[in-house]
C-alpha positions as CSV (number, residue, x, y, z in Angstrom):
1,X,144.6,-43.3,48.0
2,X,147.1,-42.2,45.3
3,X,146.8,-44.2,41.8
4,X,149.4,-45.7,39.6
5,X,150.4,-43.0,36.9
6,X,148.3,-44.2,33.4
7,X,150.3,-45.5,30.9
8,X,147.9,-44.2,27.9
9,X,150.1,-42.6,25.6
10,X,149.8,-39.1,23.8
11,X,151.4,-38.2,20.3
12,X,153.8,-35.9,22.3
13,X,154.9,-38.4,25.1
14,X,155.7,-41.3,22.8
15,X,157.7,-38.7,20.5
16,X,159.4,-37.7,24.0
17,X,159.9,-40.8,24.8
18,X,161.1,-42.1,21.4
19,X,163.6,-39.4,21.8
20,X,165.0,-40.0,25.3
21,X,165.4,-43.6,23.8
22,X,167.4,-43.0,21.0
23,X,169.4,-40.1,22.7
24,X,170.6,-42.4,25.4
25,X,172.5,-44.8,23.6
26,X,174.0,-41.7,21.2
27,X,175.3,-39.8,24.3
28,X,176.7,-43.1,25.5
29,X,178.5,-43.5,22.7
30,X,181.3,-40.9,24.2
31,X,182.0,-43.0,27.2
32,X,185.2,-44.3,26.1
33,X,186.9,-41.0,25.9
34,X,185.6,-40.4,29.7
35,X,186.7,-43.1,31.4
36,X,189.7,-45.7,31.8
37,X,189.7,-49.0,30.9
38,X,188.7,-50.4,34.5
39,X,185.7,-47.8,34.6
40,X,185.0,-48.9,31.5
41,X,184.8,-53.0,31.9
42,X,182.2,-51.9,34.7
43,X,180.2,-50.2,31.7
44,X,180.4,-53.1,29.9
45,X,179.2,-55.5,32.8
46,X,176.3,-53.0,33.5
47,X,175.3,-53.6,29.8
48,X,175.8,-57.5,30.0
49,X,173.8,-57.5,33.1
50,X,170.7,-55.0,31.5
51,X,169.9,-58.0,28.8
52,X,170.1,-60.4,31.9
53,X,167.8,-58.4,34.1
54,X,165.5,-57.6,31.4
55,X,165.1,-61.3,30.6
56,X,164.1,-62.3,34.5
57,X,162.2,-59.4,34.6
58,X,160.3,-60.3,31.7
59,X,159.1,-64.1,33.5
60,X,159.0,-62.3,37.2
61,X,157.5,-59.3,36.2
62,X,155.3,-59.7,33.3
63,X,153.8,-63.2,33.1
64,X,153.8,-63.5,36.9
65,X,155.7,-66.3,37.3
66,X,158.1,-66.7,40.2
67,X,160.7,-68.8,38.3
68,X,164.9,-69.1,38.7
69,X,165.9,-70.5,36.0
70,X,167.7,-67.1,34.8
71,X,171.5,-68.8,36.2
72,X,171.4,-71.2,33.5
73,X,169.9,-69.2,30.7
74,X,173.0,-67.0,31.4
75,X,175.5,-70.0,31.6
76,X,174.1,-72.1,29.2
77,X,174.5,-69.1,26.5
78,X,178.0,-68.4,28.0
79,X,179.2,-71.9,27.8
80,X,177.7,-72.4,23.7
81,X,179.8,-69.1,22.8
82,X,182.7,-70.7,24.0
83,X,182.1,-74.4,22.8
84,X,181.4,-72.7,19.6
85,X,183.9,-70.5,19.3
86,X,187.2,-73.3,21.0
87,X,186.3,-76.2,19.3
88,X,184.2,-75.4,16.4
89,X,185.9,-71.9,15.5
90,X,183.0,-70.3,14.1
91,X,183.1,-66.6,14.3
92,X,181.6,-64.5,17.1
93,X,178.6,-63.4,15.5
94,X,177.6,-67.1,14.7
95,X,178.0,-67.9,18.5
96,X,175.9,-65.0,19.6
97,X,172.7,-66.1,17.4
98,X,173.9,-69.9,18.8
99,X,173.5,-68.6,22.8
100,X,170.4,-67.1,21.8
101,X,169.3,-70.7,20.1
102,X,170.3,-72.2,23.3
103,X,168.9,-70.3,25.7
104,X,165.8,-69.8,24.0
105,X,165.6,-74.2,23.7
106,X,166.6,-73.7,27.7
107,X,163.6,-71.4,28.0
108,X,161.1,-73.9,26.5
109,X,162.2,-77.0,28.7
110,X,162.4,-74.9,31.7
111,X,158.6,-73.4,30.6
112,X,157.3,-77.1,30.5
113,X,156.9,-77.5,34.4
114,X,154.5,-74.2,33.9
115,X,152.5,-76.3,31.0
116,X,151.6,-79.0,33.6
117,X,150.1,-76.5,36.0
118,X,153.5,-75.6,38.4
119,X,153.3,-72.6,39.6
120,X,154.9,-69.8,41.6
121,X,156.9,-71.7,44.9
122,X,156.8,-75.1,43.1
123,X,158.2,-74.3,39.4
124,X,160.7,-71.5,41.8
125,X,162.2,-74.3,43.5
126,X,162.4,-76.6,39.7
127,X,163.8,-74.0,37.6
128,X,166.3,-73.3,40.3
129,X,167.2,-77.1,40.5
130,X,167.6,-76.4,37.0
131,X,170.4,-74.1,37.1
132,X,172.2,-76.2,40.0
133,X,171.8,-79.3,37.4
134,X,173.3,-77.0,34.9
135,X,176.1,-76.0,37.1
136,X,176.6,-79.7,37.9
137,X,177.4,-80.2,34.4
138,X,179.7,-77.4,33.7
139,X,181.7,-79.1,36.7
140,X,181.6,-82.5,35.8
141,X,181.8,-82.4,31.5
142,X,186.2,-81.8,32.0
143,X,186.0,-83.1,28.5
144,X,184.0,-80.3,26.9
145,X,183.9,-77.3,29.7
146,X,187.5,-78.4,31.7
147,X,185.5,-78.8,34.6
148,X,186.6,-76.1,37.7
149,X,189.5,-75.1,35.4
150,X,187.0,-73.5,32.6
151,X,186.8,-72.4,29.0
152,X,189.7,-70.1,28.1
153,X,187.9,-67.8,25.4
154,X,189.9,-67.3,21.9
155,X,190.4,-64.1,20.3
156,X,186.7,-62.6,19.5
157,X,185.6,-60.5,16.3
158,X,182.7,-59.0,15.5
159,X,182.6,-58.0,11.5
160,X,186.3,-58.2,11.5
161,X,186.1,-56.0,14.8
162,X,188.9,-57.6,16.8
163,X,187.1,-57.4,20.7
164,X,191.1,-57.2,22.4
165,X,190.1,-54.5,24.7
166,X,187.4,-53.0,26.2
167,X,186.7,-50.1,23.5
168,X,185.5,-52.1,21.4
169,X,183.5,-54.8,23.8
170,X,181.6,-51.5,25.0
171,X,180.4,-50.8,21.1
172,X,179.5,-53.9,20.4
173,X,177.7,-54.6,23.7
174,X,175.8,-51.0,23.6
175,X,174.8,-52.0,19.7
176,X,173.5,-55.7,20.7
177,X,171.7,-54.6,23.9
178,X,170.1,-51.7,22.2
179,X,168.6,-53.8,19.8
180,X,167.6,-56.4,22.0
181,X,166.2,-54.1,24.4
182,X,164.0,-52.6,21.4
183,X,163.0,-55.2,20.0
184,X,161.7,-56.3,23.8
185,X,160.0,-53.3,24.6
186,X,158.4,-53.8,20.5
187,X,157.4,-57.4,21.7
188,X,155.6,-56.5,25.2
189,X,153.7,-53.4,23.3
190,X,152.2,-55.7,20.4
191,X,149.2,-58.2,21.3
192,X,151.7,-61.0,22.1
193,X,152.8,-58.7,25.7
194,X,149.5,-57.6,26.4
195,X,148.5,-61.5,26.7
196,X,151.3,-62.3,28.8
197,X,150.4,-59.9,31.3
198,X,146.7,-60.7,31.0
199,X,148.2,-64.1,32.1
200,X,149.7,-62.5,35.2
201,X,146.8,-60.5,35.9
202,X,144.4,-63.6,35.7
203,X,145.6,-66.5,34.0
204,X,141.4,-68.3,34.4
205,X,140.1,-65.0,33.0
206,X,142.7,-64.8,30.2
207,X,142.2,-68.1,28.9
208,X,137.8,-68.0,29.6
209,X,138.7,-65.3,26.4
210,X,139.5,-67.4,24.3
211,X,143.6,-67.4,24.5
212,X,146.0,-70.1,25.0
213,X,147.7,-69.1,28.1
214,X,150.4,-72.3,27.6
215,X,151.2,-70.7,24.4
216,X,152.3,-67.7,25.7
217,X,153.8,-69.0,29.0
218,X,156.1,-70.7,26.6
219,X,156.7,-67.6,24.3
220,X,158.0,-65.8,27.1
221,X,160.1,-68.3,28.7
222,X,161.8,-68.7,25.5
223,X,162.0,-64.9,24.4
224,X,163.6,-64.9,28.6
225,X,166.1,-67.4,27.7
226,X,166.5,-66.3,24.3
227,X,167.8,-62.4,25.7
228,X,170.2,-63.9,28.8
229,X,171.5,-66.6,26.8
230,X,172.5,-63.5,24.4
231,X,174.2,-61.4,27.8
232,X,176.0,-64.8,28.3
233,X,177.4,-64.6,24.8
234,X,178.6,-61.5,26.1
235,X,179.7,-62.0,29.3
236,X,182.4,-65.2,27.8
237,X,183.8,-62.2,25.8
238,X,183.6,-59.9,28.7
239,X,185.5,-62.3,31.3
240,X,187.8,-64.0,28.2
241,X,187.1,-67.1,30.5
242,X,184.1,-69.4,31.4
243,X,184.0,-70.5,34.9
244,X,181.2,-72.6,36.4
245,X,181.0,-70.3,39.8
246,X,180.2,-67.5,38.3
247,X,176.5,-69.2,37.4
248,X,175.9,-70.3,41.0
249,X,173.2,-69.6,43.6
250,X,174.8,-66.2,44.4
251,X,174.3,-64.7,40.7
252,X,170.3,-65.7,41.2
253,X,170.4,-63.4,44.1
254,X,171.8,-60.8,42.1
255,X,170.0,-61.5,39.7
256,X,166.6,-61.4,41.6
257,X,167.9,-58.4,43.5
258,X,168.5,-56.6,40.0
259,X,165.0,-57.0,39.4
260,X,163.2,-55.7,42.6
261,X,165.8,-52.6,42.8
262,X,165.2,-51.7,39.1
263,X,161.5,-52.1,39.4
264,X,159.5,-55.2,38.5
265,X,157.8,-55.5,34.8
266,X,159.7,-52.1,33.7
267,X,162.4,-52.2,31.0
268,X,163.6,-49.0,32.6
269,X,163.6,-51.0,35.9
270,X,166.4,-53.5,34.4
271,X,168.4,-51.4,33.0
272,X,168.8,-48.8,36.7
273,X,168.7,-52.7,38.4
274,X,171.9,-53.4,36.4
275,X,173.3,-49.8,37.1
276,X,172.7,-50.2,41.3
277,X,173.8,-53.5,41.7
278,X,176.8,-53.6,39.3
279,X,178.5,-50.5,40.5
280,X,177.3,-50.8,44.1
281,X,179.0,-53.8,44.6
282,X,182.4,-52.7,43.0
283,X,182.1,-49.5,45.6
284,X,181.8,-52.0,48.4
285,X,184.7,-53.9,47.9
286,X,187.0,-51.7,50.0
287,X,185.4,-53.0,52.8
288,X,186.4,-56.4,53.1
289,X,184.1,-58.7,55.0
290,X,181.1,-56.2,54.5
291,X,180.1,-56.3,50.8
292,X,177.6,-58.7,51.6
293,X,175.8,-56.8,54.5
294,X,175.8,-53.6,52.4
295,X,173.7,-55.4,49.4
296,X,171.1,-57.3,51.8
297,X,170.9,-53.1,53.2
298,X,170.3,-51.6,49.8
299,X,167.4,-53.9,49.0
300,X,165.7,-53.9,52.4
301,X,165.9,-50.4,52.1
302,X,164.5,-50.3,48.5
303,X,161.3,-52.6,49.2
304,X,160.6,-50.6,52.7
305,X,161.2,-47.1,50.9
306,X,160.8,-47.7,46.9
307,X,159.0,-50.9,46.8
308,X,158.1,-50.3,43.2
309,X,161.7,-49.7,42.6
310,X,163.7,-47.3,41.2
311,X,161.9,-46.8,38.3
312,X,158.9,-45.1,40.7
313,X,161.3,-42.6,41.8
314,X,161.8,-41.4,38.2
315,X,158.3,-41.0,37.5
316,X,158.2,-39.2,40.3
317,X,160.4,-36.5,39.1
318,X,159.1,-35.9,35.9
319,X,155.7,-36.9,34.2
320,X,158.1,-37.7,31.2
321,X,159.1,-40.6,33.2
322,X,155.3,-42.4,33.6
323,X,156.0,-44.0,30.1
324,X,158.9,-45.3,31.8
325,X,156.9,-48.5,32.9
326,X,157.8,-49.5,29.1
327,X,155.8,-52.9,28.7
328,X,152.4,-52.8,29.1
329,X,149.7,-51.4,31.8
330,X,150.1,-52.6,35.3
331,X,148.4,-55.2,37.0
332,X,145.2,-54.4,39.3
333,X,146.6,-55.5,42.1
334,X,149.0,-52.1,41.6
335,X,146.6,-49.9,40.2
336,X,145.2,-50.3,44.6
């Protein structure tokens, strides 16, 4: 029986993998002369949609928890950038840190169905009634959201950076999601991430040590809706206009499907989850009728051929890649 690379890091693979890190985002940085400006708003959704995988993957993947509330994280951080930004006028920046506010508040009243002992099916089927609720009121608040019609977005800037094309969006976007991502991957290496996966692993045993379990269900709920509420911030910029549909049942498929294509519990996993099923999709759309079928295809295919994802198959090319499983070690139940 083969065995789960080990995650116990030497001097040299952290230094190559602190490298590979920080030489991803520099190389990215020449995109913009490569591409137009439609292959570039795809670049720009892929990044929006890394922060949002990463965040479900965090409360899927890591704490164990088989919870939907992810849709309205992203449209409750969405929806404050624009209130914000139409009828308060505060500046873009201000908006961002006010999504991540919000969704991290979203995070903690979604988490409190978890304090009171709901788990997996149950709390899946709250939190998801959650994000219908919240779609309910996108629809039905015409005096704040306009309802079906939706929140035209104002002209952004970031530091006096007007955002009026996609050059700049992609900047800002790659600067924001690289330090959210980092200071993720910081979070689930420190002693805080190693007791939210003890919690997946065996929430009894965790808390028999000595460690309040409720504590940390909470933290990562609200570090979850802290992060998409962020990639919603982006995503009003990215679209220039707020529309209830696009925080529907749907975009929890995609967003679930994301997850299990990138590889669960991985921060590598999100971000090639993001790549597949943001470019994938766009490729498919020249067959009219048959977009669907090909994205239920690519995931069964995935889970029958790469059920860890697509992360496994990197790791599987190069040892470099076993620190590629970024948060912590994985669960027993994967180590069989």
């Amino acid at each position: 029986m083969s065995e789960t690379p080990t995650l116990a890091r030497t001097p040299v693979s952290m230094t190559r993998w602190r490298r590979m890190y920080y030489l991803v985002p520099i190389v990215a940085l020449i995109i913009p002369f490569l591409t137009n400006e439609y292959l570039l708003w795809m670049v720009n959704a892929i990044l929006v949609y890394v922060l949002v995988t990463m965040g479900f993957n965090l409360i899927i993947g890591n704490l164990g928890q088989l919870a939907f509330a992810n849709t309205a994280f992203f449209g409750i951080g969405a929806y404050t950038t624009a209130i914000l930004m139409v009828y308060l006028g505060v500046p873009y920046v201000v908006a961002i840190a006010g999504s991540a506010l919000a969704g991290g508040l979203a995070g903690f009243l979604a988490s409190v169905t978890a304090l009171r002992g709901i788990r997996l099916y149950y709390l899946a089927i709250i939190t998801l009634a959650f994000g219908e609720l919240m779609r309910w009121v996108y629809l039905h608040g015409d005096k704040v959201t306009m309802g079906s019609d939706g929140l035209l977005m104002p002209p952004a800037f970031f530091f006096g950076i007007p955002l009026d094309s996609e050059i700049p969006k992609f900047y800002v976007f790659l600067a924001v999601t690289v330090v959210v991502v980092k200071a993720t991957s910081n979070l689930m290496r420190s002693r805080v991430g190693r007791a939210i996966v003890a919690v997946r692993d065996n929430e009894a045993a965790t808390a028999s040590l000595g460690i309040h379990t409720a504590r940390y269900i909470v933290l990562a709920f609200v570090w979850s809706g802290s992060v998409v509420g962020i990639a919603g911030a982006m995503f009003a910029v990215l679209t220039e206009r707020v529309l209830p549909e696009a925080f529907g049942l749907t975009e929890v498929i995609i967003h679930f499907g994301m997850v299990l294509v990138g590889g669960t519990g991985s921060i590598v996993g999100s971000v090639l989850g993001a790549i597949a099923l943001t470019v994938l999709p766009e490729y498919f759309r020249q067959f009219p009728g048959m977009d669907e079928l090909f994205f239920g295809i690519i995931i069964v295919l995935i889970l029958l051929f790469l059920p860890k994802g697509l992360v496994s198959l990197l790791c599987r090319i190069s040892p470099v890649f076993n620190d590629c499983l970024l948060y912590t070690s994985p669960s027993p139940r994967d180590r069989g």
